[in-house]
PDB file with one MODEL, atoms N, CA, C and O in Angstrom:
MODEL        1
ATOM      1  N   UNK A   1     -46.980 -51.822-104.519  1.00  0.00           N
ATOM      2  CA  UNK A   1     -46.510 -52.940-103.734  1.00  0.00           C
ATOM      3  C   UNK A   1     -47.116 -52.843-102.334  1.00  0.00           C
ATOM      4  O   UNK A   1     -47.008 -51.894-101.558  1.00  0.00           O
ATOM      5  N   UNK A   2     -47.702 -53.870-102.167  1.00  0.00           N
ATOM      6  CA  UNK A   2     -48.714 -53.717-100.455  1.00  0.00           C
ATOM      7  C   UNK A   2     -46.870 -54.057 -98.998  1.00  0.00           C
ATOM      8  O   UNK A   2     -45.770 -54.610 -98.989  1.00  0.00           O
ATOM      9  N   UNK A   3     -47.695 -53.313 -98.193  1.00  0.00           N
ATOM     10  CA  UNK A   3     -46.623 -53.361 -97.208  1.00  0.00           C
ATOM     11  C   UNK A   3     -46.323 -54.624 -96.742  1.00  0.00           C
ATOM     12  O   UNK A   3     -47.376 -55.241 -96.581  1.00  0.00           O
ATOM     13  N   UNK A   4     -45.077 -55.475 -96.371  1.00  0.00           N
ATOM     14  CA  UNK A   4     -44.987 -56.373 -95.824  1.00  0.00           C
ATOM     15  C   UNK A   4     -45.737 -56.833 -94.242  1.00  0.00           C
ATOM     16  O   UNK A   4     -45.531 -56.051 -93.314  1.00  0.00           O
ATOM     17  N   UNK A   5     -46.311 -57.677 -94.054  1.00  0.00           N
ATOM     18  CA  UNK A   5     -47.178 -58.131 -92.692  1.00  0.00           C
ATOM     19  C   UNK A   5     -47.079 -57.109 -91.419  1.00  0.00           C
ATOM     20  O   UNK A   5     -47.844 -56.333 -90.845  1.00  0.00           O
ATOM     21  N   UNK A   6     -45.609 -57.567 -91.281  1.00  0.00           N
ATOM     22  CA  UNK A   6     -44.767 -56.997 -89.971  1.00  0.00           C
ATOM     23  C   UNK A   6     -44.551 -55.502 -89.969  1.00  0.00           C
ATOM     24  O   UNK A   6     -44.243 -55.064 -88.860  1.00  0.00           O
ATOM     25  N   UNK A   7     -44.645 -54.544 -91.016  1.00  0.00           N
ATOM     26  CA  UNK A   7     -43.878 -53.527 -91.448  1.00  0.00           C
ATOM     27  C   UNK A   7     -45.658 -52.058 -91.643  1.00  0.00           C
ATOM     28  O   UNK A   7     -46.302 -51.755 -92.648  1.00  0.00           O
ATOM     29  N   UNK A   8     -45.710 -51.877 -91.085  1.00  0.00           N
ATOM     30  CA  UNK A   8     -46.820 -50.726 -91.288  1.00  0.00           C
ATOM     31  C   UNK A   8     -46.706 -50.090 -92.195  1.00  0.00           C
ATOM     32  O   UNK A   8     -45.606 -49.547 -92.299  1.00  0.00           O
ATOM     33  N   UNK A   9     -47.872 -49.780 -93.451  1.00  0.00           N
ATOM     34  CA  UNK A   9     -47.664 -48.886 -94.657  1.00  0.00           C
ATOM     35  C   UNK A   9     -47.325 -47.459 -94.322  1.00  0.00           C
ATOM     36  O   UNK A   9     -46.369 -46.946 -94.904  1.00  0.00           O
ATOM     37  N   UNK A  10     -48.174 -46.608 -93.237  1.00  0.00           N
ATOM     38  CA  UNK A  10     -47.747 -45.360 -92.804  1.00  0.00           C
ATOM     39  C   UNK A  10     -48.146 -45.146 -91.230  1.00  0.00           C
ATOM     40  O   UNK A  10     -49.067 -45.756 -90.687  1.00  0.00           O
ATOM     41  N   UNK A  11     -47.320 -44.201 -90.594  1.00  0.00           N
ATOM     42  CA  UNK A  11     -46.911 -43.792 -89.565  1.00  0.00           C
ATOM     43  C   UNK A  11     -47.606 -42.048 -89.267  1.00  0.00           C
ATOM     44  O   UNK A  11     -47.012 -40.970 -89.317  1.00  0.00           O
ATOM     45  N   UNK A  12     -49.073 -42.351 -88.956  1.00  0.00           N
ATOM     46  CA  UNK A  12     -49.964 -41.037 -88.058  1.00  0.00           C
ATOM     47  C   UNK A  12     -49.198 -40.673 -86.986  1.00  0.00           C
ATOM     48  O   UNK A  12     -48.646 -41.616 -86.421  1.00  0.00           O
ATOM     49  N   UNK A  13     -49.008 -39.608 -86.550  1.00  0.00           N
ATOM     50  CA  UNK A  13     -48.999 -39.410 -85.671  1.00  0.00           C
ATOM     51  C   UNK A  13     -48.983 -37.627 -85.043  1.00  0.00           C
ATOM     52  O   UNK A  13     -48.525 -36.915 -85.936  1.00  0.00           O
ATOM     53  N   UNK A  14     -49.276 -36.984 -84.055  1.00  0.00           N
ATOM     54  CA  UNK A  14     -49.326 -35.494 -83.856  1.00  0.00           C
ATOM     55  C   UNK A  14     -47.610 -34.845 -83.041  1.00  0.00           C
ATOM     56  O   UNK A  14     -47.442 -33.753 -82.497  1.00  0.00           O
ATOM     57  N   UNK A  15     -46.729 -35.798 -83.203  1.00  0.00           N
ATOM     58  CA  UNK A  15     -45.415 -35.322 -82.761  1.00  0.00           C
ATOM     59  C   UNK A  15     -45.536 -34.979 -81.376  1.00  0.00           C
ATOM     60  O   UNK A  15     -44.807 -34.084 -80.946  1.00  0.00           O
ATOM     61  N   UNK A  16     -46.285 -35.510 -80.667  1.00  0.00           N
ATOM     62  CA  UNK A  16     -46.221 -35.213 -78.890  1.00  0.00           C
ATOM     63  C   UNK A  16     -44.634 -36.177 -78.484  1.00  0.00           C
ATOM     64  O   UNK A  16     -43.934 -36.943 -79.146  1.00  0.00           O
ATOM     65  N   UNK A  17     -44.579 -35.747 -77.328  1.00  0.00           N
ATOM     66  CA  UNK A  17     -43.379 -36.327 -76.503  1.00  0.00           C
ATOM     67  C   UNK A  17     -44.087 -37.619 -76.394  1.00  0.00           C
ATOM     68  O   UNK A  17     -45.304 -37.801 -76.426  1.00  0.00           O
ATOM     69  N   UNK A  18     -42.871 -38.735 -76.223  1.00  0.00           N
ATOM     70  CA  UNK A  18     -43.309 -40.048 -75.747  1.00  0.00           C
ATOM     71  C   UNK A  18     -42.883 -40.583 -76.996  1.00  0.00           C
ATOM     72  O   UNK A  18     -41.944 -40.396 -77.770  1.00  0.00           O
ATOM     73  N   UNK A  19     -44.330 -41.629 -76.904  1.00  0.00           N
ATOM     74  CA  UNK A  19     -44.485 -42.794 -78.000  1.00  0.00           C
ATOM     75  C   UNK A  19     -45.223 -41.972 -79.185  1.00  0.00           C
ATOM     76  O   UNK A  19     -45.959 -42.672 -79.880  1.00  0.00           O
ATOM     77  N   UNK A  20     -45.153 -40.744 -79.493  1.00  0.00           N
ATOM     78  CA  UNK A  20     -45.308 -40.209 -80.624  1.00  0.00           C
ATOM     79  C   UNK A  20     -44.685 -39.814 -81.638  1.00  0.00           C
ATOM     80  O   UNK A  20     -44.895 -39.722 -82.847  1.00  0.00           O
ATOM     81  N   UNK A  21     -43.470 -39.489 -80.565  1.00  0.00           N
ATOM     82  CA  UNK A  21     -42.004 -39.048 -81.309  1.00  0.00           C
ATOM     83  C   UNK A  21     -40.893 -40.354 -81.335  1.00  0.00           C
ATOM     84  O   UNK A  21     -39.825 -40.509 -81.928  1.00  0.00           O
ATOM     85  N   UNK A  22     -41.540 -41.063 -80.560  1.00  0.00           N
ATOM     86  CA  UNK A  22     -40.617 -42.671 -80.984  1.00  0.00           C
ATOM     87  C   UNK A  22     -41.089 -43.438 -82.522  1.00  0.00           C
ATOM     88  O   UNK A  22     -40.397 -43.847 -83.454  1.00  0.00           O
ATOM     89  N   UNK A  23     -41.935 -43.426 -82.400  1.00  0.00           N
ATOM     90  CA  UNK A  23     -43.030 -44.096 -83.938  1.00  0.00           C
ATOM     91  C   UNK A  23     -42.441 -43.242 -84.400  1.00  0.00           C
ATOM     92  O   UNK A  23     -41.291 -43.588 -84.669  1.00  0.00           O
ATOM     93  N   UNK A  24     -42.728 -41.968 -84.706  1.00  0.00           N
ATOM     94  CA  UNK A  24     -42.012 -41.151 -85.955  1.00  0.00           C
ATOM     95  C   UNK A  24     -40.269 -41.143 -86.162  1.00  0.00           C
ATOM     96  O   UNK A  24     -39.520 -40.846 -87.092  1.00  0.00           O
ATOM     97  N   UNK A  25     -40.163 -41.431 -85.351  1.00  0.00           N
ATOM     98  CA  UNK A  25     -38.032 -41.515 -85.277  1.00  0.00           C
ATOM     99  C   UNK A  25     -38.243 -42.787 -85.742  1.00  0.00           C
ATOM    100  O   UNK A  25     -37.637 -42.893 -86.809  1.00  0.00           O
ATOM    101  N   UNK A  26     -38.782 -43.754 -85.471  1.00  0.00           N
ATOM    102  CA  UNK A  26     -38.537 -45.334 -86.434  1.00  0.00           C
ATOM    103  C   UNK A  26     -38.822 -45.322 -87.359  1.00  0.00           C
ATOM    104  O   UNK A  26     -38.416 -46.069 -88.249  1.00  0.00           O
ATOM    105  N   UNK A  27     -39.734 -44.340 -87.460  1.00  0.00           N
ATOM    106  CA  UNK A  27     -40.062 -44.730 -89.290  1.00  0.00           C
ATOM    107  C   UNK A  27     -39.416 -43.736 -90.199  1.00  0.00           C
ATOM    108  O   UNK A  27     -39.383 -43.895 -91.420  1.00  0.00           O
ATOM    109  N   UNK A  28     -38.855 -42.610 -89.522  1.00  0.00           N
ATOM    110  CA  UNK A  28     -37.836 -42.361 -90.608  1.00  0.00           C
ATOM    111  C   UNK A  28     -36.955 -42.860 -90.525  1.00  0.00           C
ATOM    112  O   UNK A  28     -36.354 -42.994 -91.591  1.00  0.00           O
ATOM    113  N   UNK A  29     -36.203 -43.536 -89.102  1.00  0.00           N
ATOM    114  CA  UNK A  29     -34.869 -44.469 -89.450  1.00  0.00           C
ATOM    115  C   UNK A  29     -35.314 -45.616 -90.854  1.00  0.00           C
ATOM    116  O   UNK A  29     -34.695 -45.742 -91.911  1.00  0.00           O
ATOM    117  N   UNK A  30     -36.241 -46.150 -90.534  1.00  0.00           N
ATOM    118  CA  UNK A  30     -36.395 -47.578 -91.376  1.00  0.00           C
ATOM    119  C   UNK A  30     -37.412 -47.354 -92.686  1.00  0.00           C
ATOM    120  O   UNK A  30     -37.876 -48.260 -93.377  1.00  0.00           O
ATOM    121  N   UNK A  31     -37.648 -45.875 -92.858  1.00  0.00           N
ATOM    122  CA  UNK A  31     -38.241 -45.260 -94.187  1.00  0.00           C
ATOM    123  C   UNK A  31     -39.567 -45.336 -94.635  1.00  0.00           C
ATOM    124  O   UNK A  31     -40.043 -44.880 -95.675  1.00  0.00           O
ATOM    125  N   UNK A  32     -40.126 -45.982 -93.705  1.00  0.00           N
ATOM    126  CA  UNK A  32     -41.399 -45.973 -93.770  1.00  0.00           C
ATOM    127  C   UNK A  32     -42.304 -44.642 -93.911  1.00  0.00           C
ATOM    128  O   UNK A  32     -42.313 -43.747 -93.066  1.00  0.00           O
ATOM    129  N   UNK A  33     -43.050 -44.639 -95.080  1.00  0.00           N
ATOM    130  CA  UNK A  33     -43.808 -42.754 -94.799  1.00  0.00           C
ATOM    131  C   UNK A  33     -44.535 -42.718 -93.521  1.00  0.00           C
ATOM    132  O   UNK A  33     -45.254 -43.581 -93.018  1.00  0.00           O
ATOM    133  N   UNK A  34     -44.243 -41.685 -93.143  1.00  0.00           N
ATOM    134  CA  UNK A  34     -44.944 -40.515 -92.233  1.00  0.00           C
ATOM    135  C   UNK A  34     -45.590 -39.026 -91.831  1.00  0.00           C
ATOM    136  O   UNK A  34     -45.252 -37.912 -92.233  1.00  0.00           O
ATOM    137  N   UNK A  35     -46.456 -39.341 -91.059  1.00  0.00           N
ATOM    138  CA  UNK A  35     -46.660 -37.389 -90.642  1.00  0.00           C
ATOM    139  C   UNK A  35     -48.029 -37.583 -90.082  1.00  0.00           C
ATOM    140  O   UNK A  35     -48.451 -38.667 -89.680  1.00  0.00           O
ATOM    141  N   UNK A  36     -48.673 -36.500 -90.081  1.00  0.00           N
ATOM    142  CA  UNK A  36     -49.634 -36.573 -89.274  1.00  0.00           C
ATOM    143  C   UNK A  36     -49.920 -34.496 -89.050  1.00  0.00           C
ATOM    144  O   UNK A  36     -49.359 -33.440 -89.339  1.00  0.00           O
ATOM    145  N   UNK A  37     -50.788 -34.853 -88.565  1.00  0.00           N
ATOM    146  CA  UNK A  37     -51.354 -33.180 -87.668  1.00  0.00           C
ATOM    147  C   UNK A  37     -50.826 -32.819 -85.967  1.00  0.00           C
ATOM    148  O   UNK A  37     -50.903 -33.407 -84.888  1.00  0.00           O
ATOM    149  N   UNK A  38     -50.280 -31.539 -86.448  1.00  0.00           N
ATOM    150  CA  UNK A  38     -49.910 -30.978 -84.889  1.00  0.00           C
ATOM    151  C   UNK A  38     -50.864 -29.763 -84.445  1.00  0.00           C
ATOM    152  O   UNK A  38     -51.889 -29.437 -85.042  1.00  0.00           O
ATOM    153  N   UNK A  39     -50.470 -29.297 -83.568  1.00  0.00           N
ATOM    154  CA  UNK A  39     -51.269 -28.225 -83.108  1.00  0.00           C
ATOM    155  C   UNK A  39     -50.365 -26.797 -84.099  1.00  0.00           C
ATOM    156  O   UNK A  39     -49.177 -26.846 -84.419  1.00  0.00           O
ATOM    157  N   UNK A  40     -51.394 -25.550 -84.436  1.00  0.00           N
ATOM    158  CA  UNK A  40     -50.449 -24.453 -85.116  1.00  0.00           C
ATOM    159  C   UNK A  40     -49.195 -24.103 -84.136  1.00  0.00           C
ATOM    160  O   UNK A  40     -49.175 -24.217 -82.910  1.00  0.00           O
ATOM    161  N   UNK A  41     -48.226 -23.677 -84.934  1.00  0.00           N
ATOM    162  CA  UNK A  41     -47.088 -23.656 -83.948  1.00  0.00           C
ATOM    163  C   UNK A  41     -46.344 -24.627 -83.716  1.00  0.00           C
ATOM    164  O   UNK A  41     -45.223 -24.565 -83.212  1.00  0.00           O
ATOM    165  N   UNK A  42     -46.878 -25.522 -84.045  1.00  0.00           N
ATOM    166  CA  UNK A  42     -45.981 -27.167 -83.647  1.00  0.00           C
ATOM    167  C   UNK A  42     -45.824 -27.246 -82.111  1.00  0.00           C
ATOM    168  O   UNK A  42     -44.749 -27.584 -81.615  1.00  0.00           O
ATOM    169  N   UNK A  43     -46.827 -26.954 -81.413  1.00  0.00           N
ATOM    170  CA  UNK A  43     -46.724 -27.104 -80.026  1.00  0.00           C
ATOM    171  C   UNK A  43     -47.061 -28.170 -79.309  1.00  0.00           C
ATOM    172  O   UNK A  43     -47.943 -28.980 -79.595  1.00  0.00           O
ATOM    173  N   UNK A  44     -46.049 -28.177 -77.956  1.00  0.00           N
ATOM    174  CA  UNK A  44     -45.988 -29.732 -77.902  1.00  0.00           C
ATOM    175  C   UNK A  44     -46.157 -29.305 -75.909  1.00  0.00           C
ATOM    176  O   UNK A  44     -46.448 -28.218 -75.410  1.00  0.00           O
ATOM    177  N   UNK A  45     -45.934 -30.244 -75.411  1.00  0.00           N
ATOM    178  CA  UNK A  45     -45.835 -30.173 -73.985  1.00  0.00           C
ATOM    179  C   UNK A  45     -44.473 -29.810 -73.575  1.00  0.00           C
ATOM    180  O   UNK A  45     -44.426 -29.099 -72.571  1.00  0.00           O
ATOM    181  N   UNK A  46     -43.331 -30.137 -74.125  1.00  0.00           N
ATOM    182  CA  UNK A  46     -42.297 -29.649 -74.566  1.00  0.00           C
ATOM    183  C   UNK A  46     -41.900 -28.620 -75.182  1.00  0.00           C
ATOM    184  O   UNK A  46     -40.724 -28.257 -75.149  1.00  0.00           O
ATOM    185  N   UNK A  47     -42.931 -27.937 -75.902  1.00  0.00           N
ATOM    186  CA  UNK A  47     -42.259 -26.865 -76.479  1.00  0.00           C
ATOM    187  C   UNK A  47     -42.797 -26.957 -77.871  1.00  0.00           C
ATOM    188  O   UNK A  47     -43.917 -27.290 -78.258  1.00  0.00           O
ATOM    189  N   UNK A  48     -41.532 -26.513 -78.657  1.00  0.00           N
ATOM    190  CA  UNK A  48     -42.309 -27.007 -80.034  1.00  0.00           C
ATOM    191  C   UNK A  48     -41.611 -28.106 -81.001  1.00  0.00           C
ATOM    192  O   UNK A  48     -40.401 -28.333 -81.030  1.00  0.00           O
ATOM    193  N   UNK A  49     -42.481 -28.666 -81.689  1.00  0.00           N
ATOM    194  CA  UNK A  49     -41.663 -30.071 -82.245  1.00  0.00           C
ATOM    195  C   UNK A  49     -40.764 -29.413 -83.209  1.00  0.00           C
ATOM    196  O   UNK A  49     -40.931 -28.343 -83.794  1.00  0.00           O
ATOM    197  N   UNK A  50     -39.599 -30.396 -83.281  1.00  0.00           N
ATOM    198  CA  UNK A  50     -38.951 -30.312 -84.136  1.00  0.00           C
ATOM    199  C   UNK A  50     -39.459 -30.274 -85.731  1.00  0.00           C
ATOM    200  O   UNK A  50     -40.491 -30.812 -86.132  1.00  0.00           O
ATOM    201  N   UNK A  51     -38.625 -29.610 -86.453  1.00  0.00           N
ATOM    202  CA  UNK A  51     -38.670 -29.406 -87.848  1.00  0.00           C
ATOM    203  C   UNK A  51     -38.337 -30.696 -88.784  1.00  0.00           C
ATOM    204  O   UNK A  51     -38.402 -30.838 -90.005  1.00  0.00           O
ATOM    205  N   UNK A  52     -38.015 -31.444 -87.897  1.00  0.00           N
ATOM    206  CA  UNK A  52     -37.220 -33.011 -88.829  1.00  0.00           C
ATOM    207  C   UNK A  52     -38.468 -33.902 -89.197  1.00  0.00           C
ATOM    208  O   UNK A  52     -38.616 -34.699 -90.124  1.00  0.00           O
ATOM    209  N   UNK A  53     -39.437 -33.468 -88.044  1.00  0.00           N
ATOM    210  CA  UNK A  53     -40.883 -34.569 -88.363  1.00  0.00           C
ATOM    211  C   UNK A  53     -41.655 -33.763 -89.189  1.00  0.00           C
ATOM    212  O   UNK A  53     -41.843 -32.548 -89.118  1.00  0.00           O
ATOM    213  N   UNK A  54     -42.138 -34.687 -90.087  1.00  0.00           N
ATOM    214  CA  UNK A  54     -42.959 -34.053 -91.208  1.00  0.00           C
ATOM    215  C   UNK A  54     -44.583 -33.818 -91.268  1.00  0.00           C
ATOM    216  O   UNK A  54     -45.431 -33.983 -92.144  1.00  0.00           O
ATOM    217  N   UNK A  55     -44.605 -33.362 -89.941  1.00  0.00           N
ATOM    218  CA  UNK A  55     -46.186 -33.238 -89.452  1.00  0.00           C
ATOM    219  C   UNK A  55     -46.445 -31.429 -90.069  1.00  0.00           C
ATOM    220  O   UNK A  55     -45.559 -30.574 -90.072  1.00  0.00           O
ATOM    221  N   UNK A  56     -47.796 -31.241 -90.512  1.00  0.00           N
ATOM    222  CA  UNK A  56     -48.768 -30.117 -91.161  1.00  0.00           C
ATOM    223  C   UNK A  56     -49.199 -29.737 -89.579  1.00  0.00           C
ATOM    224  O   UNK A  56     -49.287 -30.438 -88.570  1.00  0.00           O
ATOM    225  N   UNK A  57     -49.501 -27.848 -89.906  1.00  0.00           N
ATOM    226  CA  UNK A  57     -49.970 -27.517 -88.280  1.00  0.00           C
ATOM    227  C   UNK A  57     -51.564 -27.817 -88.835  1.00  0.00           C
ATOM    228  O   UNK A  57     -51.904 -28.135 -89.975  1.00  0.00           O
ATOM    229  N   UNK A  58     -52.235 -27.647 -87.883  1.00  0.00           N
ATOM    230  CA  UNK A  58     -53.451 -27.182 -87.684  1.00  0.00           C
ATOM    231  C   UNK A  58     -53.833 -26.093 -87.575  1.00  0.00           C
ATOM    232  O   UNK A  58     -53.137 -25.569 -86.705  1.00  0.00           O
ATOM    233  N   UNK A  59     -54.823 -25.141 -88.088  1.00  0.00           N
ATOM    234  CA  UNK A  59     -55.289 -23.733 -88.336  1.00  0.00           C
ATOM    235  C   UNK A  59     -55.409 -23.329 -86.112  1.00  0.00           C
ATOM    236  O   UNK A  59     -55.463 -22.219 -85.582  1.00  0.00           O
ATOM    237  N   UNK A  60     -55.409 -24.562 -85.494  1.00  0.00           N
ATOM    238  CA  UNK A  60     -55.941 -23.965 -84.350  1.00  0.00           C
ATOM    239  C   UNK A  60     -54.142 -24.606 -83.371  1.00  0.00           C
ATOM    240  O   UNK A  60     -53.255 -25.332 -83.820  1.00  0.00           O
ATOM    241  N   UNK A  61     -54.252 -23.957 -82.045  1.00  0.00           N
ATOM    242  CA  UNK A  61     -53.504 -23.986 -81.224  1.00  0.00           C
ATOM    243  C   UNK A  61     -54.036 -25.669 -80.520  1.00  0.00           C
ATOM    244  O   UNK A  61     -53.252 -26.526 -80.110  1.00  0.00           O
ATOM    245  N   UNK A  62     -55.219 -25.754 -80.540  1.00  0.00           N
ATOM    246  CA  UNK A  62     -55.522 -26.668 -79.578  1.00  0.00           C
ATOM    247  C   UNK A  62     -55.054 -28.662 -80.047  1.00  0.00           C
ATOM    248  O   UNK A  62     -55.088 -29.211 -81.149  1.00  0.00           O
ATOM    249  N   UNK A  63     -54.730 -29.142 -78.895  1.00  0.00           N
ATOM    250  CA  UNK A  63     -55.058 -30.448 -79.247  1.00  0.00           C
ATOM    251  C   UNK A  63     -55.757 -31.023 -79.302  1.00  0.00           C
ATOM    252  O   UNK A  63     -55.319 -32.135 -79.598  1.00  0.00           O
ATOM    253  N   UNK A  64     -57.210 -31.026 -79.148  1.00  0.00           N
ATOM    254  CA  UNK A  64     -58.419 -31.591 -79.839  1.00  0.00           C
ATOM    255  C   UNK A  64     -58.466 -31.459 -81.478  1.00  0.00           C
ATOM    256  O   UNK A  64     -59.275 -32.047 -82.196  1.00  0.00           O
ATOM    257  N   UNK A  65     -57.930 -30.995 -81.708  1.00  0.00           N
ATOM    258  CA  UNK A  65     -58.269 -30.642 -83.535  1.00  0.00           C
ATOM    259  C   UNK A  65     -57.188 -31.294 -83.969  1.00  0.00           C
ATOM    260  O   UNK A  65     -57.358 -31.932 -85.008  1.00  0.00           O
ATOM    261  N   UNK A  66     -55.915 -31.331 -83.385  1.00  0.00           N
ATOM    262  CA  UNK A  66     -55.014 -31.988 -83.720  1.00  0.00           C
ATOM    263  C   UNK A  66     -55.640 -32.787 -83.640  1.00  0.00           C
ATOM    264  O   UNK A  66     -56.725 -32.769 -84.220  1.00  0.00           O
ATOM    265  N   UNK A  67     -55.234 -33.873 -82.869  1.00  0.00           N
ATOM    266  CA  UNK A  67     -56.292 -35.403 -82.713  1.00  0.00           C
ATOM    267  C   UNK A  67     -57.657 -35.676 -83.440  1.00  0.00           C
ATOM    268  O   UNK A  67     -57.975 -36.861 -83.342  1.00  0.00           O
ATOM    269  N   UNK A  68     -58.181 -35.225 -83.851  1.00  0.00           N
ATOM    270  CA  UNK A  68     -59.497 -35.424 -84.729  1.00  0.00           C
ATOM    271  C   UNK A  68     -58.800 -35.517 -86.268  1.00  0.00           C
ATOM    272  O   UNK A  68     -58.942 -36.459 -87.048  1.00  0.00           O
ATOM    273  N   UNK A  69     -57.946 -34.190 -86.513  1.00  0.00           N
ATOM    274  CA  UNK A  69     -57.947 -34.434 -88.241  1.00  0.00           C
ATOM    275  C   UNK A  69     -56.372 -35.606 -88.367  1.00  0.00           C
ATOM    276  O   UNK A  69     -55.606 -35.647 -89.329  1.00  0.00           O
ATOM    277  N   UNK A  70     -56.260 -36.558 -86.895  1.00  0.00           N
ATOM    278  CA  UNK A  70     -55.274 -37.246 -87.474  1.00  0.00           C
ATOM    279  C   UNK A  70     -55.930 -38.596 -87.195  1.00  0.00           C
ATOM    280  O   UNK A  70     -55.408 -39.631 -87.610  1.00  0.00           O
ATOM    281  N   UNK A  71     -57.082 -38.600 -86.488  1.00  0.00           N
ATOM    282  CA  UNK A  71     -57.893 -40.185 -86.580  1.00  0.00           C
ATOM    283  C   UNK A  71     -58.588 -39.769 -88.121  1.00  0.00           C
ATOM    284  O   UNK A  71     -58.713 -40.683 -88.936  1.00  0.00           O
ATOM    285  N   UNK A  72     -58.994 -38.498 -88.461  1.00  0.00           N
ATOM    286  CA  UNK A  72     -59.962 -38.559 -89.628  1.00  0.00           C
ATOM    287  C   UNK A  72     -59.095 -39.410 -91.088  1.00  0.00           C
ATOM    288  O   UNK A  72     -59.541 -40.326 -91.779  1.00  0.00           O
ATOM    289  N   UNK A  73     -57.544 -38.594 -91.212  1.00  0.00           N
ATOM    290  CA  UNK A  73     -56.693 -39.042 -91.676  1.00  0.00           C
ATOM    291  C   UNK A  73     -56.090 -40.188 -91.708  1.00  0.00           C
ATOM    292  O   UNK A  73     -55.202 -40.463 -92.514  1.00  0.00           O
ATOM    293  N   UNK A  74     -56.562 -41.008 -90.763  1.00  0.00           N
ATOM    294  CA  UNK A  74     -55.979 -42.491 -90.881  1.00  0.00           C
ATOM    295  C   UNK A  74     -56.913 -43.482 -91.373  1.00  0.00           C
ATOM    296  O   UNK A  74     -58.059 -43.207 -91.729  1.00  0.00           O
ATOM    297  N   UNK A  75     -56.511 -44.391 -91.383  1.00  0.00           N
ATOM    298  CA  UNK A  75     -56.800 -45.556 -92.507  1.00  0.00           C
ATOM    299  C   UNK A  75     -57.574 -46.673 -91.128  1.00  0.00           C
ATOM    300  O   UNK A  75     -58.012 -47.788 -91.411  1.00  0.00           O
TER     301      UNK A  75
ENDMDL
END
C-alpha cells in the first residue's frame, strides 16, 4: 500500500537534539516506520540518545559517517 500524499513512508534520521528527535517522536506517536544512523555509542550533543529511538550505531564515533550512511540510506 503506497503512503498517503500528506503522510511520509519513512522517517531518516541520526537522533540529534532538535528537529531530529521531534521527526522521530512523531513518527512513532503516529506509527510511521523509522530509524536511521547514529554515531557508535549513540552520541549526541546531549549525551547519548535514548534507547526508545530505533537508530543502528555506526562502527565510528564521528558525525560525518553518521550523516553519510543516513543520506546513502534514504530514498
Amino acid at each position: 500500500m503506497a503512503p498517503a500524499p500528506h503522510r511520509p513512508g519513512r522517517i531518516v534520521s541520526g537522533g540529534q537534539t532538535g528537529v531530529d528527535r521531534a521527526a522521530l517522536d512523531a513518527a512513532l506517536t503516529l506509527g510511521v516506520p523509522c530509524g536511521g544512523w547514529c554515531p557508535a555509542g549513540r552520541r549526541a550533543e546531549d549525551g547519548v540518545i535514548p534507547a526508545r529511538y530505533p537508530l543502528h550505531e555506526t562502527p565510528s564515533s564521528d558525525y560525518a559517517q553518521r550523516t553519510a550512511w543516513n543520506v546513502r540510506d534514504s530514498d
